[in-house]
C-alpha positions, 0 to 999 in steps of 0.5 A, spaced: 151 872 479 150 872 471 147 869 467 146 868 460 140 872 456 137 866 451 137 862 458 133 867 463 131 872 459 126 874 463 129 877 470 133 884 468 138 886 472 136 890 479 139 896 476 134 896 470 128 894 475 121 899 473 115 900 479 111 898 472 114 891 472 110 885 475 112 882 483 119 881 484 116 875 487 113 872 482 119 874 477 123 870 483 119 863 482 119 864 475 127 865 475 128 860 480 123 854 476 127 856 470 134 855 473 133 849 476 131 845 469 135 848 464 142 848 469 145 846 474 143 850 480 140 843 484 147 840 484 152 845 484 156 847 491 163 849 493 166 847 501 158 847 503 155 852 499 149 851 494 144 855 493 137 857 494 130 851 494 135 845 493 131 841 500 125 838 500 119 841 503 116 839 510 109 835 509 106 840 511 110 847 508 105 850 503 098 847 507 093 854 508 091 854 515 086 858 518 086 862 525 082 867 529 077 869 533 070 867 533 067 871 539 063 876 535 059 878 541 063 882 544 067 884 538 059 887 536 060 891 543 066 893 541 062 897 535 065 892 530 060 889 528 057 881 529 064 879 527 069 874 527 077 877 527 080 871 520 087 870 520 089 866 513 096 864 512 100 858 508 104 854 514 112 855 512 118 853 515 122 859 513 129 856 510 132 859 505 134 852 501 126 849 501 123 848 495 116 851 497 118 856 503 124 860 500 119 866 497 118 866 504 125 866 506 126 871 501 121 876 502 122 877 510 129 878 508 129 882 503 123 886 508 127 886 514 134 888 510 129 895 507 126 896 514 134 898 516 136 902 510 130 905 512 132 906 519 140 909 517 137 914 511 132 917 515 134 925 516 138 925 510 136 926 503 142 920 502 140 914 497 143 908 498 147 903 493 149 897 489 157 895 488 159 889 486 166 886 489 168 881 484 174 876 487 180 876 482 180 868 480 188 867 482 184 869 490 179 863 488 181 858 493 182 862 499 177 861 505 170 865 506 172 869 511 179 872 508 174 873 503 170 877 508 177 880 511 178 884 504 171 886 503 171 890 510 178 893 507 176 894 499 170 898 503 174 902 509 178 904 503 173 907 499 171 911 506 164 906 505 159 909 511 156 901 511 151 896 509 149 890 507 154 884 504 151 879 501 155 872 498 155 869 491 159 863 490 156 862 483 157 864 475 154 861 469 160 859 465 160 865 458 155 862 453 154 856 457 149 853 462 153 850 467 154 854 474 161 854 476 164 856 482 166 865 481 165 868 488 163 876 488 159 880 494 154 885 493 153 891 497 148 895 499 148 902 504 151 907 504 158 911 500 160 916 496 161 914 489 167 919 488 171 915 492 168 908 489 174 908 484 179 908 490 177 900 490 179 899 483 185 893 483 185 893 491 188 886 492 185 884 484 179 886 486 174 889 481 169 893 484 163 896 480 158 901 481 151 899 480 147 905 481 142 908 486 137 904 488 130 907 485 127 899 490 131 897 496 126 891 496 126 889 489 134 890 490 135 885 495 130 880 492 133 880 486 140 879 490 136 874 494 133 870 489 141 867 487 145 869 493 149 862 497 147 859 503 151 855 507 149 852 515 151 856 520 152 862 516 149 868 515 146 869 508 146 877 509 151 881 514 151 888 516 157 892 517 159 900 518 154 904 521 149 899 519 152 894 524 147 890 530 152 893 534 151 901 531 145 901 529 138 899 532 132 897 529 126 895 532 123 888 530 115 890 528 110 886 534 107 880 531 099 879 531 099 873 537 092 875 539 084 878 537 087 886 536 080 887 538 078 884 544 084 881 546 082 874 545 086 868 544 087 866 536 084 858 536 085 854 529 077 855 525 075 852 519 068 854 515 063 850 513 060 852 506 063 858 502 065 863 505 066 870 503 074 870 503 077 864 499 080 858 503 087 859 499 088 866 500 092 871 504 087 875 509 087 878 516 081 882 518 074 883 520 069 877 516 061 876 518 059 872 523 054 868 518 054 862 523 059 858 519 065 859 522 067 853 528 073 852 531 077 846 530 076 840 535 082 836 538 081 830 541 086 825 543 087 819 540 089 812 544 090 806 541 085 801 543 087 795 547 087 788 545 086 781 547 091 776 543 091 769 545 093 766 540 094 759 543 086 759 545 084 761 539 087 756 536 085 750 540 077 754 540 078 752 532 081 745 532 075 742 537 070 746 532 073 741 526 073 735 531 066 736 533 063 737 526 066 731 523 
């Protein structure tokens, strides 16, 4: 999506992004932050399509949460020292259209989206890509999944090997600050560029060559940070040789209990100041100084009640009578 430079002057494009620069991240929130005041990014939408962090967040999105393993005794036999295993975390729902959660969404896609072009450039001294498929205006009202019919085609003729297809729906007007609908797909995978040319015009189409991809991560959160999402549609899809059904990926093991005993991972809290900050990614091995407790749950009945109003009411009336 492209966007006028007096507008977002800070979010270069991914083709021009340098290891020097700050957290792709945190270039997203600022991008983000600054579309959703100067634009309108929370209102546009085409046939259900809208963009990323238009949705309220959860009551309990973003809220630091504290999990681990106080049992430092055997953690001590273990040779590790009297210590407890810490576990800190924001809680996240994950969606791509919360207006809190969406760095998350971004980072485990554009995570999991580098894990697998890894995967298929592992043996080759191959570089991946970055095209760019821009649908010719006069195709403008034709459905999402003819769209995708022609890219499978665009790219089949330019002998494309596979990769990533991302949607995105919306432009900035030229020189204006109004998002319209202007649908183009982005790719990343795996080509020879000689062949790019053969997809010039095919179906009206324009197709351009953005270059070898010096960060596949910071690629895919920059093409994140502005992509459409729709209900019941995959954000990022994957074709060619990178397809589920070629190629296979296995998913990195999640941490569900002690890594050093084994233990089970209980909510903790700490009472007094701790070594690690309260509000701070951690996960690792802290002195046992005594502070630690695990957080006590107990259930909550309502007590029961006696209503008799009448009685009540007739206790009252012989207290005015006899006093009078």
């Amino acid at each position: 999506m492209t966007r006028p430079q007096s507008i977002i002057p800070f979010l270069r494009s991914a083709s021009k992004q340098s290891n020097e620069e700050e957290h792709p991240l945190q270039k997203v929130r600022d991008y983000v932050d600054e579309s959703k005041f100067l634009t309108n990014w929370l209102t546009v939408e085409h046939n259900g399509w809208k963009l990323i962090a238009t949705s309220e967040k959860h009551d309990w999105c973003g809220i630091w949460q504290s999990i681990g393993c106080l049992n430092s005794k055997q953690h001590k036999k273990l040779g590790k020292g009297n210590r407890i295993y810490l576990k800190q975390f924001q809680r996240s729902c994950y969606r791509p259209a919360c207006k809190e959660c969406y760095p998350k969404w971004i980072t485990r896609q554009a995570n999991v989206a580098t894990q697998r072009i890894k995967k298929f450039q592992e043996g080759t001294n191959r570089k991946p890509i970055h095209l760019l498929l821009s649908v010719n205006p006069n195709q403008y009202k034709l459905p999402h999944k003819e769209l995708k019919k022609r890219v499978k085609k665009i790219l089949d003729t330019i002998e494309f090997d596979g990769g990533a297809v991302i949607f995105h729906p919306f432009k900035f007007k030229k020189n204006t600050r109004m998002l319209h609908y202007a649908p183009h797909f982005h790719i990343v995978g795996f080509g020879r560029r000689t062949l790019i040319f053969k997809g010039y015009g095919k179906f009206g189409w324009y197709v351009k060559d953005m270059g070898e991809r010096r960060s596949v991560f910071q690629t895919f959160c920059y093409l994140l940070s502005h992509c459409g999402i729709k209900n019941k549609v995959h954000t990022v899809t994957w074709m060619g040789n990178l397809s589920y059904s070629k190629l296979k990926v296995g998913k990195e093991p999640k941490i569900t209990c002690c890594p050093v005993c084994g233990g089970d991972f209980v909510p903790i809290y700490y009472d007094g100041i701790s070594t690690v900050p309260p509000d701070k990614n951690y996960e690792g091995l802290v002195d046992d100084d005594g502070g630690w407790y695990p957080v006590k749950t107990m259930e909550y009945s309502e007590p029961e009640y006696d209503y008799a109003p009448t009685r009540d009411l007739n206790e009252t009336l012989k207290g005015l009578l006899l006093a009078n």
